[in-house]
Each structure stands twice: as structure tokens, then as C-alpha cells.
C-alpha positions as CSV (number, residue, x, y, z in Angstrom):
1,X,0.0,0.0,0.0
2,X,1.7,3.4,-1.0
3,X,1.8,5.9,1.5
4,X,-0.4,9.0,1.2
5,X,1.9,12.2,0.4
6,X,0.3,14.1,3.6
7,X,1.2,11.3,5.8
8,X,4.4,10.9,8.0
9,X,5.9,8.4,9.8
10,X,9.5,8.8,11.2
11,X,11.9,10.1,13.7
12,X,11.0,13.8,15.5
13,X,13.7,16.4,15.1
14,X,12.8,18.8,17.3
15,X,13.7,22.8,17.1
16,X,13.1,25.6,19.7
17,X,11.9,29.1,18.8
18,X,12.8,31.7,16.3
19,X,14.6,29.1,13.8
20,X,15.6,31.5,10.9
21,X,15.5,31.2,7.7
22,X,18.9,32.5,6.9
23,X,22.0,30.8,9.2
24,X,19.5,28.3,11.0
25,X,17.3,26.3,8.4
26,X,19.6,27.1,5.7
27,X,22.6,28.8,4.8
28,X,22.3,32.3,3.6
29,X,24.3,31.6,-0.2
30,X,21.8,29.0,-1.2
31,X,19.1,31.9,-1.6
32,X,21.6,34.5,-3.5
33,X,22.7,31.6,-5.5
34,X,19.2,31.2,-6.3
35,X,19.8,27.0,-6.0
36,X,15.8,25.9,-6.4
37,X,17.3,21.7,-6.7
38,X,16.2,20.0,-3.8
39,X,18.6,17.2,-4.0
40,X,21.1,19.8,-4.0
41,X,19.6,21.7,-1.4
42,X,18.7,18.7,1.5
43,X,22.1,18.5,1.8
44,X,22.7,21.6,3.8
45,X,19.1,21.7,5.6
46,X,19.8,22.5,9.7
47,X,24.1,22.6,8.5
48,X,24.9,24.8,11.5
49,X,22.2,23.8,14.3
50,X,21.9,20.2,13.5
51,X,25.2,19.5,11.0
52,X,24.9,15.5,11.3
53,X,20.6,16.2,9.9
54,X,21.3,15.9,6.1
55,X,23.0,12.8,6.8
56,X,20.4,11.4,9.3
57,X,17.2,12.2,8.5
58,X,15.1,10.0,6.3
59,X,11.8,10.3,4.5
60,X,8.9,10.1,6.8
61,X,10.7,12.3,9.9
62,X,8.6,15.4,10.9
63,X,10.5,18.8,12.4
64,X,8.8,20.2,15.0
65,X,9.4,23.8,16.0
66,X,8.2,26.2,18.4
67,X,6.8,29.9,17.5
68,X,8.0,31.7,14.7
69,X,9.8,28.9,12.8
70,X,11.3,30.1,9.6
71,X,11.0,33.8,10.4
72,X,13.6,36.4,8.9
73,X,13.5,36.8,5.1
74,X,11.0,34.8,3.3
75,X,13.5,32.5,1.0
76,X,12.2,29.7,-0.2
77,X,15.6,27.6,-0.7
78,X,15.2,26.0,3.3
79,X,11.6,25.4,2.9
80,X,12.7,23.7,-0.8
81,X,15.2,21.4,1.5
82,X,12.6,19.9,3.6
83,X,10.7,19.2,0.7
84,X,13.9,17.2,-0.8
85,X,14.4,15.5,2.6
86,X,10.8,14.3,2.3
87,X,10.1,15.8,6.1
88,X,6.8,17.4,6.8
89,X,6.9,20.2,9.5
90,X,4.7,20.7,12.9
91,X,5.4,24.3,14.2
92,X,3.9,27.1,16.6
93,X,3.5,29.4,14.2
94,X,5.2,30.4,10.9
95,X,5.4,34.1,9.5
96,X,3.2,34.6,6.7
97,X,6.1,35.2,3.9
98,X,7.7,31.4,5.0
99,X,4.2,29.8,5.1
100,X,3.4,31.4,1.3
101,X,6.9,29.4,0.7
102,X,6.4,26.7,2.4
103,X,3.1,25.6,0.1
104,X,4.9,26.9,-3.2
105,X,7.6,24.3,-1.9
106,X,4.6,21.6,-1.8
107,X,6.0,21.0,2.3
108,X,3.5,19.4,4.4
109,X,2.9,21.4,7.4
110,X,0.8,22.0,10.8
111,X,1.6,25.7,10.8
112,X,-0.3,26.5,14.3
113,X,0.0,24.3,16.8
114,X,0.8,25.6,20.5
115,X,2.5,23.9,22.8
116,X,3.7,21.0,20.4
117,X,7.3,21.1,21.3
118,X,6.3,19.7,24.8
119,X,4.7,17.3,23.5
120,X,7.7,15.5,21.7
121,X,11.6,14.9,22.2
122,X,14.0,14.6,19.5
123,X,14.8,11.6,18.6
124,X,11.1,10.0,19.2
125,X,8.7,8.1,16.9
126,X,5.9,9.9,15.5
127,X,3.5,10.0,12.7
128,X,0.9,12.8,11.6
129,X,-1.2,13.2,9.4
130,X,-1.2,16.6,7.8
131,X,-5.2,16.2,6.5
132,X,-6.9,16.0,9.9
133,X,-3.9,16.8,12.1
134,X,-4.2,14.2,14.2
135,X,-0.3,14.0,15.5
136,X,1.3,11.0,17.6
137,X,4.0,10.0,19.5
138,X,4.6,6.3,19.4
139,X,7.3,6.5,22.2
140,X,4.8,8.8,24.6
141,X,2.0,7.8,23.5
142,X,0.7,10.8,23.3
143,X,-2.1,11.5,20.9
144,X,-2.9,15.0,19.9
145,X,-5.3,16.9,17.2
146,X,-4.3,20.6,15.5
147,X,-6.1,22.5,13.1
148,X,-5.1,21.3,9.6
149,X,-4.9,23.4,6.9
150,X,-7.9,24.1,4.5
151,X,-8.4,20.9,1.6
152,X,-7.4,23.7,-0.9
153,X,-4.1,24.3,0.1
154,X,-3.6,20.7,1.0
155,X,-4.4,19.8,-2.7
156,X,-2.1,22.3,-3.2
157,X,0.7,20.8,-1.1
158,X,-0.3,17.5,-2.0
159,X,0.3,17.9,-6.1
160,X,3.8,19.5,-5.0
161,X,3.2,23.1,-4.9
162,X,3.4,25.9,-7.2
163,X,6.0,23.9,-10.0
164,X,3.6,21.3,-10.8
165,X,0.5,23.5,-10.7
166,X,2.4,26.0,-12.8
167,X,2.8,23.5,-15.2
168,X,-0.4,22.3,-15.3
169,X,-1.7,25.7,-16.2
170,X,0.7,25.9,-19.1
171,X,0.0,22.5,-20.7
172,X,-3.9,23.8,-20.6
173,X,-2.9,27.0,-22.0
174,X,-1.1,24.7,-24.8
175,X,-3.8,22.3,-25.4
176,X,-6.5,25.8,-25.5
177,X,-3.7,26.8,-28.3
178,X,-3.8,23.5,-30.1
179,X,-7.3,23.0,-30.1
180,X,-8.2,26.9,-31.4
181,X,-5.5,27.0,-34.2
182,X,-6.9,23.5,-35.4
């Protein structure tokens, strides 16, 4: 049975407040280098608060982070290395500028959810789903339900974000072409 792309199941990596975008979640030259690659860009995800991350973390592992997670300048290369690292992310609260990124990125994500960082430690089992926000820790057995986001933006996250819906729009644009000039 394939797993559903809002679903996660994995290890917690667990962040305090005020992660920023620049220097914490990523590196600063990935965003003036423009890099948009998420294979390239997993690789430095968390480089200077968690430098062994890029090398631990596997598909299915949530970050969870207190308030104001990803705060600073709004670039989108951090939120773009999540995506490649195949995390989804549980946080506090999110300024509006990262959130924006964070669905254009396609990154699953309970954007306000108080409290949540007392609820897990790093390093423990969980799994949440990211349509209802029902989030649990295996090793606690604590169980736990947050406001998910609207269905709209989860279909949004869910098809990947703004490249694939981009896309789409263009090959309909295409196909209106073809079909009038015929």
C-alpha cells in the first residue's frame, strides 16, 4: 500500500523558537545563488544547528518547532530542502512570507500548533497526518489533534506546490492553443 503524500511516519527532530531562515534552516548563499534543486539543497538543511541532519534524516521524519519557525527573510531555498528530505513540518506558528513558501515548496505542514514542542523529544517516533492533524507520538504515547490546513491548500501541497500546478496551467494554456488553431 503506498503511503499517502500528507502522511508521515519517522523520527522527530525537534527545534526551539525563532529558527531563521537565513543561518539556521539554511545557509544564507543557497538563496543568493538562487539554488531551487532540492537534492542539491537537502544536503545543507539545519548545516549549522543540526550538521549530522542531512546525513540522518530519512523520508517520513517530521520537524517540529516552536513559535515563529522560519522567520527572517521569506527564501524559499530552506523550505525547498525539507521538501527534498521528504520531512513534513509541525510548528507554533510560521510568519506569513515562509508559510506562502512553504506551500509553493509543496512541504507538508501544521503551521499552528501551541504547545507542540512539549509534547515530543528529539529523537522519538511519531507520525501525523497533515489532513486532519491528528499527531502522535509512538514512544509517549501521546495523541494530539491541531487545526489542519484548509483541503485547498492541502491539494495544493499534495500535487507539490506551485512547479507542478504552474505547469499544469501551461499545458492547458497549450492544449487551448492547439485546439483553437486547429
Amino acid at each position: 500500500m503506498a503511503k499517502h503524500p500528507l502522511m508521515r511516519h519517522g523520527r522527530a527532530w525537534v527545534f526551539g523558537d525563532n529558527i531563521a531562515i537565513d543561518g539556521d534552516l539554511m545557509a544564507l548563499e543557497w538563496a543568493l545563488k538562487r539554488e531551487t534543486d532540492p537534492v542539491v539543497l537537502r544536503q545543507h538543511v539545519f548545516e549549522t544547528l543540526a550538521p549530522h541532519f542531512s546525513k540522518d534524516v530519512k523520508a517520513g521524519d517530521v520537524v517540529f518547532a516552536g513559535r515563529r519557525f522560519a522567520q527572517g527573510n521569506p527564501h524559499i531555498q530552506g523550505l525547498i530542502g525539507l521538501v527534498g528530505c521528504g520531512v513534513g513540518i509541525v510548528v507554533e506558528s510560521i510568519p506569513i512570507g515562509s508559510f506562502r513558501n512553504a506551500l509553493c515548496a509543496g512541504l507538508p505542514m501544521l503551521p499552528r500548533c501551541p504547545g507542540i514542542t512539549g509534547l515530543v523529544t528529539d529523537a522519538d517516533e511519531v507520525s501525523v497526518d497533515f489532513r486532519t492533524g491528528h499527531v502522535m507520538n509512538h514512544t509517549t504515547g501521546i495523541e494530539k489533534e491541531y487545526e489542519p490546513l484548509p483541503d485547498r491548500l492541502l491539494a495544493y501541497i499534495e500535487v507539490g506546490g506551485w512547479g507542478p500546478i504552474f505547469q499544469r496551467r501551461l499545458d492547458e494554456v497549450g492544449m487551448l492553443r492547439t485546439s483553437a488553431e486547429a
